[in-house]
Backbone as JSON, one array per atom type, in Angstrom:
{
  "sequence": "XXXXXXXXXXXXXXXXXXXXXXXXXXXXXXXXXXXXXXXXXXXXXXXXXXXXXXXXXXXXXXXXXXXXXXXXXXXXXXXXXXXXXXXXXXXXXXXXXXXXXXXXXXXXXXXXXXXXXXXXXXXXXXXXXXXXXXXXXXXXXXXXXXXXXXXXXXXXXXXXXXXXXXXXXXXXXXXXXXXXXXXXXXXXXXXXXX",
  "N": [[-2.73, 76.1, 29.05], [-2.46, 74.96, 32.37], [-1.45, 71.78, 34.39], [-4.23, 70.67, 36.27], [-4.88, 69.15, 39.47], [-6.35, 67.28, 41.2], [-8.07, 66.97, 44.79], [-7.44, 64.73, 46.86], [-8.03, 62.39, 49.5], [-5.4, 61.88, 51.97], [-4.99, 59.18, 52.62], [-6.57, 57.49, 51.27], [-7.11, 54.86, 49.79], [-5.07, 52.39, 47.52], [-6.93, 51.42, 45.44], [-9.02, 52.65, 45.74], [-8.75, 54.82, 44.77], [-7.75, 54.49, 41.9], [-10.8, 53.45, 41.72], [-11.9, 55.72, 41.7], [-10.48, 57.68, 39.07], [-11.35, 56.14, 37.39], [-14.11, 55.97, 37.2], [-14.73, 59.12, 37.44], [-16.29, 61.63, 35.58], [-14.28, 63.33, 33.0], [-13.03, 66.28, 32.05], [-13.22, 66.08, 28.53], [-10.72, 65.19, 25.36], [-8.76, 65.35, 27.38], [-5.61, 64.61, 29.56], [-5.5, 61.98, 32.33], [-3.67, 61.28, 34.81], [-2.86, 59.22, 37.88], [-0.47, 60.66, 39.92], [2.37, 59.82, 41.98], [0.0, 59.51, 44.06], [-1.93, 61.72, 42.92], [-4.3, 62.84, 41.45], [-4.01, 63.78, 38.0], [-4.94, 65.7, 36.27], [-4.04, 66.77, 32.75], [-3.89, 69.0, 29.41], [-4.35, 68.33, 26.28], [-1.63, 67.77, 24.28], [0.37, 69.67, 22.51], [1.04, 70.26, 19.15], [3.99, 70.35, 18.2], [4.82, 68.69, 20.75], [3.34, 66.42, 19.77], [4.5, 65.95, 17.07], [6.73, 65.22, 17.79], [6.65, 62.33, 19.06], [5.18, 60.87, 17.12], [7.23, 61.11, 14.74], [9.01, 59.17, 16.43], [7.44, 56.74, 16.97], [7.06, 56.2, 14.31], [9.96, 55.35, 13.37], [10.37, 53.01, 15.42], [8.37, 51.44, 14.96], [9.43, 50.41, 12.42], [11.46, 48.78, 13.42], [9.99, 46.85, 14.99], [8.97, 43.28, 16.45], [6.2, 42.17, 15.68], [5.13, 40.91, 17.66], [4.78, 42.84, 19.54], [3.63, 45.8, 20.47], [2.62, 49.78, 19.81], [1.74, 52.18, 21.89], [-0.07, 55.02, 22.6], [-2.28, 55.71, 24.0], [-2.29, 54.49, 26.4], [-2.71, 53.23, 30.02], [-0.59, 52.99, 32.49], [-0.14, 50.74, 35.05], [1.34, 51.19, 38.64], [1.39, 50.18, 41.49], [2.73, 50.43, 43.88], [4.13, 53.01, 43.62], [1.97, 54.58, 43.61], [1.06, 55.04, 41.31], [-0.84, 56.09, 38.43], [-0.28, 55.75, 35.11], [0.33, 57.54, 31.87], [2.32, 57.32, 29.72], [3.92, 59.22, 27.08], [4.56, 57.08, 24.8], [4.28, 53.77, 24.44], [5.51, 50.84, 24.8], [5.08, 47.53, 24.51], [4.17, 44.15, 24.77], [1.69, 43.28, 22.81], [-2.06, 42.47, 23.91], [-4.25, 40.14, 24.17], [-6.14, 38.88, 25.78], [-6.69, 40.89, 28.3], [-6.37, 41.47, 32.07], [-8.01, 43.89, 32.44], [-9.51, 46.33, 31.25], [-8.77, 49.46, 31.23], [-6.05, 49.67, 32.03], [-2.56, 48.43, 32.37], [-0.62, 46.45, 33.95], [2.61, 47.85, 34.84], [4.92, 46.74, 35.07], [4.82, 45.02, 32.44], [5.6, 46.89, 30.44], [8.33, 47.32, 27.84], [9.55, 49.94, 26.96], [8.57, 52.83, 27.9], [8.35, 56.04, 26.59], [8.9, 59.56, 27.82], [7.93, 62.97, 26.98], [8.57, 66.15, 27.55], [6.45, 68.68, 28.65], [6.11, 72.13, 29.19], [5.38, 72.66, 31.24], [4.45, 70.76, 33.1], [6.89, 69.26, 33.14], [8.48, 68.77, 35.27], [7.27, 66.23, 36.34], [7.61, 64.47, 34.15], [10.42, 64.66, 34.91], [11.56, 63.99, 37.47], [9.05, 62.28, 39.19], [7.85, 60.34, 37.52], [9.98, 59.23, 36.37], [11.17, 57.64, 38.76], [9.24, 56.14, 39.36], [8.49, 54.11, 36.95], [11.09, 53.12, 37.09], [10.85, 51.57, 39.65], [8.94, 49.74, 38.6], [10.64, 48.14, 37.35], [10.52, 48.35, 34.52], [12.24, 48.39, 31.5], [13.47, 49.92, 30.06], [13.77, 53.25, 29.63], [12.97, 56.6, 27.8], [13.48, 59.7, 27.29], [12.82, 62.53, 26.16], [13.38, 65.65, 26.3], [12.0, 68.44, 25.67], [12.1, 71.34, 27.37], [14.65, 71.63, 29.08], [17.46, 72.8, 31.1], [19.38, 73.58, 29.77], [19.05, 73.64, 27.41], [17.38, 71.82, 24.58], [16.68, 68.38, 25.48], [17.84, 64.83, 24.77], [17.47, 61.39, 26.66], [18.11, 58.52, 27.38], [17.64, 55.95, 29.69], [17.99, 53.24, 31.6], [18.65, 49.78, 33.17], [17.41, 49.61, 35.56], [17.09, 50.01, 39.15], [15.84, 49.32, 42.04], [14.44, 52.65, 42.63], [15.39, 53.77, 41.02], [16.84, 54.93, 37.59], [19.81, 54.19, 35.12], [21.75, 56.41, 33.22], [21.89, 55.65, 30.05], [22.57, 57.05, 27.82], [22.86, 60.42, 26.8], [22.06, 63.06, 24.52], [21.98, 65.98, 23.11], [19.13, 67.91, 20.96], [19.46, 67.92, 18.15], [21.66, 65.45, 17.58], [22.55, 62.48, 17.08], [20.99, 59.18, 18.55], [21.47, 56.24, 19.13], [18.86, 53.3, 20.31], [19.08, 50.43, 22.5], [19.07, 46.99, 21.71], [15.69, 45.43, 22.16], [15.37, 47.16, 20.03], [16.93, 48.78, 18.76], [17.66, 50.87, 16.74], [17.97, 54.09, 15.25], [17.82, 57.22, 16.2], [17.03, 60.15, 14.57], [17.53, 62.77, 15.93], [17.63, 65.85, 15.01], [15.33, 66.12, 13.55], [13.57, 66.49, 15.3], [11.28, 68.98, 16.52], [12.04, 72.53, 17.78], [10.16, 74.21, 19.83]],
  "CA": [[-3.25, 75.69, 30.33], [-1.09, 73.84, 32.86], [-2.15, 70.7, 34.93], [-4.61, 70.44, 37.13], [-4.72, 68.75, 40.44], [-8.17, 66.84, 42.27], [-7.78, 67.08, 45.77], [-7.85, 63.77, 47.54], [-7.9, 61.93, 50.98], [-4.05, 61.43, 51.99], [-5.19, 57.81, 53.1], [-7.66, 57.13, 50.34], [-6.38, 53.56, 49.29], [-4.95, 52.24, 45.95], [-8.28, 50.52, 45.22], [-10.62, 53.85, 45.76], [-7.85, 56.12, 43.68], [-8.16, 53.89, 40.81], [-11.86, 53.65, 41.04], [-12.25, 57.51, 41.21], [-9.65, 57.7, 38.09], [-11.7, 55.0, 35.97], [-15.71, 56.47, 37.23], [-15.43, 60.2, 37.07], [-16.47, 62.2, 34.08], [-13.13, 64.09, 33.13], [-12.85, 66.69, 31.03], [-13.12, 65.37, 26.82], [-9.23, 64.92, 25.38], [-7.75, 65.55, 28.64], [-4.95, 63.22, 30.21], [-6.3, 62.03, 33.32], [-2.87, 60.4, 35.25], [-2.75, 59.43, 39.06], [0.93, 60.81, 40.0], [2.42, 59.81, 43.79], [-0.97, 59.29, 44.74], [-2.69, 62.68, 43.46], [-5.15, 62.61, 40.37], [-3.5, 65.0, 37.8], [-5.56, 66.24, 34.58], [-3.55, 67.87, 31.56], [-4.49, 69.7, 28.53], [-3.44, 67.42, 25.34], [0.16, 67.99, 24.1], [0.53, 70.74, 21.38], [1.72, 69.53, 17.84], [5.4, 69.93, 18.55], [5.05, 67.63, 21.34], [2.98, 65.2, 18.95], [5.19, 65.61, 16.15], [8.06, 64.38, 18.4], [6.02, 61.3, 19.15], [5.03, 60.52, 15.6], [8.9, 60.83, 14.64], [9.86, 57.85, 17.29], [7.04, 56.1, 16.76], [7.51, 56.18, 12.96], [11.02, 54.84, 13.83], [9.9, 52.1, 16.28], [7.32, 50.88, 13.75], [10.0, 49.91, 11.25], [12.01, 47.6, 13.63], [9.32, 46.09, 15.92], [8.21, 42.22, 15.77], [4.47, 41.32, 15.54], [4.36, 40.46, 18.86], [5.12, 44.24, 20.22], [2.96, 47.22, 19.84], [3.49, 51.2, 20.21], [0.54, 52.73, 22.32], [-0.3, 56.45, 22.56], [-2.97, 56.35, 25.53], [-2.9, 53.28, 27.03], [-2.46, 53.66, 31.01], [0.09, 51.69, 33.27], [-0.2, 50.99, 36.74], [2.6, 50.95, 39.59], [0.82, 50.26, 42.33], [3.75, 50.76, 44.74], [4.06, 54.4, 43.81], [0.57, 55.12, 43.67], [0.85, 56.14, 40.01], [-1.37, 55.68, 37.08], [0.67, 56.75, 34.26], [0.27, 57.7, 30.83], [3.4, 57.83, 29.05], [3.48, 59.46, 25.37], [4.76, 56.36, 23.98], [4.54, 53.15, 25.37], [5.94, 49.71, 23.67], [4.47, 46.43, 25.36], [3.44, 42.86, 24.14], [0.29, 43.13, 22.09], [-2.82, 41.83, 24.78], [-5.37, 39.96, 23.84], [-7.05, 39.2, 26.84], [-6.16, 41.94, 29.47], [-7.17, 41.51, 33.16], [-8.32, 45.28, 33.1], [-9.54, 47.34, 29.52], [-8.55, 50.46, 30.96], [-4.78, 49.69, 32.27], [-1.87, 46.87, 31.98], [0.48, 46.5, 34.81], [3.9, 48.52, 33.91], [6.18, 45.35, 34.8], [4.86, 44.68, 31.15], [6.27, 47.47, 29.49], [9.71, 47.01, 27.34], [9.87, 50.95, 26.62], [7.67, 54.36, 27.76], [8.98, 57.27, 26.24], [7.78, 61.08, 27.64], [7.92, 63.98, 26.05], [8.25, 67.06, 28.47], [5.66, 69.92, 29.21], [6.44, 72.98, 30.1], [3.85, 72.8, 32.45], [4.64, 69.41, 34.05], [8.51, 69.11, 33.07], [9.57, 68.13, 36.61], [6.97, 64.82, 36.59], [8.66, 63.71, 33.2], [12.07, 64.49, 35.5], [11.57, 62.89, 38.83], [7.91, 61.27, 39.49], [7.67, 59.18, 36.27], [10.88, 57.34, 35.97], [11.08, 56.97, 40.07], [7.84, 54.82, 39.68], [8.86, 53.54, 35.82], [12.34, 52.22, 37.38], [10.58, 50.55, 40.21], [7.8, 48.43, 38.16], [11.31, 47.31, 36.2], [10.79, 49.01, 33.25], [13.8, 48.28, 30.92], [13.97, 51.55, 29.26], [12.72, 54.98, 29.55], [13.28, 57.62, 26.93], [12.7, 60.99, 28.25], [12.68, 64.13, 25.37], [13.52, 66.91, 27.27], [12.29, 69.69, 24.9], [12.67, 72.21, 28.16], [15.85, 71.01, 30.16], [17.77, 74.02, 31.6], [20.51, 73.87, 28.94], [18.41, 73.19, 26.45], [16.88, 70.27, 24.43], [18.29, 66.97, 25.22], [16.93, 63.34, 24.61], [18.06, 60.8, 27.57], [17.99, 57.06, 27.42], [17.75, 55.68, 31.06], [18.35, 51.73, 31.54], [19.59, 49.37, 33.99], [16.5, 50.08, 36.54], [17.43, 49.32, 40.21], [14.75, 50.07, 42.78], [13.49, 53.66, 41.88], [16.64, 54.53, 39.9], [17.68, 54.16, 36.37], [21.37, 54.39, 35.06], [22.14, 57.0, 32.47], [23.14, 54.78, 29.27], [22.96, 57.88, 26.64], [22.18, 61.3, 26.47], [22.41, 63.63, 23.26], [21.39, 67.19, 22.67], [18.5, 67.95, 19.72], [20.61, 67.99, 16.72], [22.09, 64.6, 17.77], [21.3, 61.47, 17.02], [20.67, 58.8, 19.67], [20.65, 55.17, 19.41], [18.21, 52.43, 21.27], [19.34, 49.26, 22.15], [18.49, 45.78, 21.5], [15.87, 44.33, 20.95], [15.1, 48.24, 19.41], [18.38, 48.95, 17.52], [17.42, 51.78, 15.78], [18.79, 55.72, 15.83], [16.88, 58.61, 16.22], [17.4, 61.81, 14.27], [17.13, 64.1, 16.73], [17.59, 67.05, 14.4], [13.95, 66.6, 12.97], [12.54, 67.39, 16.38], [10.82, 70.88, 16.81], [12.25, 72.75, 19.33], [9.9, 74.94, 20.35]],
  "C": [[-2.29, 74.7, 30.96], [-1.71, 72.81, 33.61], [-2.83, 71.26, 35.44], [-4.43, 69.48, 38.38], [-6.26, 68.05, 41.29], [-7.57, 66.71, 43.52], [-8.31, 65.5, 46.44], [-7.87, 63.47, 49.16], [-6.44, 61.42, 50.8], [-4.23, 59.66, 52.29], [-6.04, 56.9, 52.69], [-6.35, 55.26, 49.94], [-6.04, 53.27, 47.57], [-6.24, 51.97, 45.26], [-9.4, 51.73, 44.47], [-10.0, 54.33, 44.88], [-8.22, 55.61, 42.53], [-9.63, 54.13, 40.46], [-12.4, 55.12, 40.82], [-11.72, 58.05, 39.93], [-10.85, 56.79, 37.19], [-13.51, 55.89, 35.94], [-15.83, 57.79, 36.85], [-15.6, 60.49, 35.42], [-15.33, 63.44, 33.96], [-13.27, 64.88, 31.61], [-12.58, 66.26, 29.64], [-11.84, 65.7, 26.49], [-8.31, 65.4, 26.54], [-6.83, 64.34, 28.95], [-5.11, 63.33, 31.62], [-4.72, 61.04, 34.28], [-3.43, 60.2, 37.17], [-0.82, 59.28, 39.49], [0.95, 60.75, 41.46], [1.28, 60.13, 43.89], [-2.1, 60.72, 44.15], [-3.19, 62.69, 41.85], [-4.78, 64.12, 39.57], [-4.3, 65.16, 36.41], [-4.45, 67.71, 33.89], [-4.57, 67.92, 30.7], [-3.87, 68.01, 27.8], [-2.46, 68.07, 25.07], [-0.51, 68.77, 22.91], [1.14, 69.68, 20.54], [2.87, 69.48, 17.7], [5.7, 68.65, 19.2], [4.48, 66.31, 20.5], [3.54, 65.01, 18.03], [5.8, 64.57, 16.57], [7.65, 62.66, 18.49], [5.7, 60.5, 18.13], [6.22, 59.98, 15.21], [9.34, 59.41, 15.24], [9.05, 56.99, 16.89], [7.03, 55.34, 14.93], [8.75, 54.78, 13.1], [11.28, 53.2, 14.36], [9.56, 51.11, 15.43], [8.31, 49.86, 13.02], [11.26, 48.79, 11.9], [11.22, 46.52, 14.86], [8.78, 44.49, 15.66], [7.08, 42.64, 15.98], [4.08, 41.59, 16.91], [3.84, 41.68, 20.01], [4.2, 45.29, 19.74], [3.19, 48.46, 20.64], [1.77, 51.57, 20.73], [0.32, 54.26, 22.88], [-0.88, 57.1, 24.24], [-3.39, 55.23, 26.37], [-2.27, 53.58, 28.6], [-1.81, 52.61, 31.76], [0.06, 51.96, 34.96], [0.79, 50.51, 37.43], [1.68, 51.48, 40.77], [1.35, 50.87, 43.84], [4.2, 52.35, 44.57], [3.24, 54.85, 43.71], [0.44, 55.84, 42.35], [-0.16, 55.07, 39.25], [-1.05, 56.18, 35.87], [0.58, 56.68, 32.94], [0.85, 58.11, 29.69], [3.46, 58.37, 27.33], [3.39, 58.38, 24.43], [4.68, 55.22, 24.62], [4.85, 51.39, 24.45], [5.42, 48.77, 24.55], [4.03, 45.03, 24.32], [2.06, 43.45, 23.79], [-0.49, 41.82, 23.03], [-3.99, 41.25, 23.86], [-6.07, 39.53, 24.61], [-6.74, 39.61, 28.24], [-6.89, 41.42, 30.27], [-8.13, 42.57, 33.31], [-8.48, 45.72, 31.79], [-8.71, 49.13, 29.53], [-7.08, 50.47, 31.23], [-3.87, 48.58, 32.25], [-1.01, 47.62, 33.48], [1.94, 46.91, 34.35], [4.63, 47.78, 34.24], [5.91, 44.77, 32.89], [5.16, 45.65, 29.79], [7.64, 47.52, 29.04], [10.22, 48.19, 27.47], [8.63, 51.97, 26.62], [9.04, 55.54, 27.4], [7.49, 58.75, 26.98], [8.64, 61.78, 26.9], [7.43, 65.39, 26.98], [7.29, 68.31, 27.83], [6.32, 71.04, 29.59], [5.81, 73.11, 31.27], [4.17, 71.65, 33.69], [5.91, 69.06, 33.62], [8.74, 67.93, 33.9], [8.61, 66.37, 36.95], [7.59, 63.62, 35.46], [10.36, 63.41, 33.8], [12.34, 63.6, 36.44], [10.67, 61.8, 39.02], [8.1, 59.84, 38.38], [9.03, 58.06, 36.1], [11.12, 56.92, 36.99], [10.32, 55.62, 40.05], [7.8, 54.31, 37.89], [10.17, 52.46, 36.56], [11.92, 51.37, 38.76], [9.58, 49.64, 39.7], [9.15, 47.82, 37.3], [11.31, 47.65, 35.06], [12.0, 49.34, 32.32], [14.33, 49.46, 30.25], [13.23, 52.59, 29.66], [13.83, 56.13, 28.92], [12.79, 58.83, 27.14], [13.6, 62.33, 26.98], [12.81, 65.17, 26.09], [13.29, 68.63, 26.6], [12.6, 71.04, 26.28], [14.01, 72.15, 29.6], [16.92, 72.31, 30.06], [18.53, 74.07, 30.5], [20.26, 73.95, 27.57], [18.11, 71.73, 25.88], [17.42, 69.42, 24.42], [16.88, 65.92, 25.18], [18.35, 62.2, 25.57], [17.6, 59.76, 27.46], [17.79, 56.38, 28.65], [17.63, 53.89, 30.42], [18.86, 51.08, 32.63], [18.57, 49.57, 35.38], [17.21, 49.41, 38.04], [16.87, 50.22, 41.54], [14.11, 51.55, 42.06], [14.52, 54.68, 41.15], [16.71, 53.72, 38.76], [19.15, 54.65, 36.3], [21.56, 55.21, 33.51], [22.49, 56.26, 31.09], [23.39, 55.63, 27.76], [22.48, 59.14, 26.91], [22.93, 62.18, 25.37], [21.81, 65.09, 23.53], [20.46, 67.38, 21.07], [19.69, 68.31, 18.89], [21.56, 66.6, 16.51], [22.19, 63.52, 17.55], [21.98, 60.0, 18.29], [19.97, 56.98, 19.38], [20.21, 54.09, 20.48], [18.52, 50.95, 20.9], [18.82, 48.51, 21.61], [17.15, 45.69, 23.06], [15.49, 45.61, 19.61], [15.79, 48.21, 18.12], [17.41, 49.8, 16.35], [18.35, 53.21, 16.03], [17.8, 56.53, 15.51], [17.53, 59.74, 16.26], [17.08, 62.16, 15.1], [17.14, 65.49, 16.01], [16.29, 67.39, 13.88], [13.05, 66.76, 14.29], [12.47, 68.78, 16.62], [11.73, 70.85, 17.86], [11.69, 74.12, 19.53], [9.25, 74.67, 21.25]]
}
């Protein structure tokens, strides 16, 4: 199954989008994002794509302080692109008393990683790190299991307005390391590629 789409008001405000995103009743394990402004429901990720996720997070795990944690479905908001975004992976200070239970502001994320769709590819390509590289977001790790040439894993860094700056990319079979304060490498050869 490939995304869905809810049809909104073009002039609906940040305020209402959110509360329509947090009140309805949405399909049970669905991912419920708001992308450029338009309320997008996926399926959950197949076990390839969750392997991949596992793998980094695995990874992550073993050089993270205390103070940092790895989050699966926690939702970040960029208010300025009208997104609500739900990146596969998402690294951030460990909260203990959030303004909000269901979302953190994405100026407080160190590192979202996706993990492309065939289905939704092109929001892992363009939408997501447009509105990742304008909340500041110091990294974004973008898996590309369907990228025209085949599988690649891309590092982005260096954010400046709604661009990042290239600072690695590898092909699966590769391996691929993340800076400081990360400093780790990632097999890429133990990712599926199907």
């Amino acid at each position: 199954m490939s995304a869905l789409t809810v049809s909104h008001d073009p002039g609906q405000s940040w305020d209402d989008l959110v509360r329509l995103w947090e009140e309805m009743e949405w399909p049970e394990g669905s991912k419920v994002e708001i992308i450029e402004g338009i309320i997008t429901v996926s399926p959950t990720p197949a076990l390839p794509h969750n392997d991949i996720a596992e793998r980094i997070q695995r990874r992550l795990y073993s050089v993270l302080p205390e103070d940092l944690g790895i989050y699966q479905t926690l939702s970040i908001a960029v208010p300025s692109r009208m997104g609500m975004l739900i990146p596969d992976l998402l690294v951030t200070p460990r909260r203990r008393n959030p303004e909000a239970w269901s979302h953190i502001p994405a100026a407080l994320a160190e590192l979202v990683v996706e993990i492309t769709s065939k289905s939704n590819a092109r929001h892992d390509r363009v939408s997501k790190p447009a509105a990742y590289a304008t909340a500041g977001i110091p990294y974004y790790l973008l898996v590309d299991r369907w990228a025209p040439g085949g599988p690649t894993v891309t590092l982005y860094g260096e954010p400046q307005g709604e661009v990042y700056r290239v600072l690695s990319a590898v092909k699966f079979g590769d391996p691929l390391t993340l800076p400081k304060p990360f400093e780790v490498t990632l097999d890429t050869s133990e990712f599926p590629v199907v």
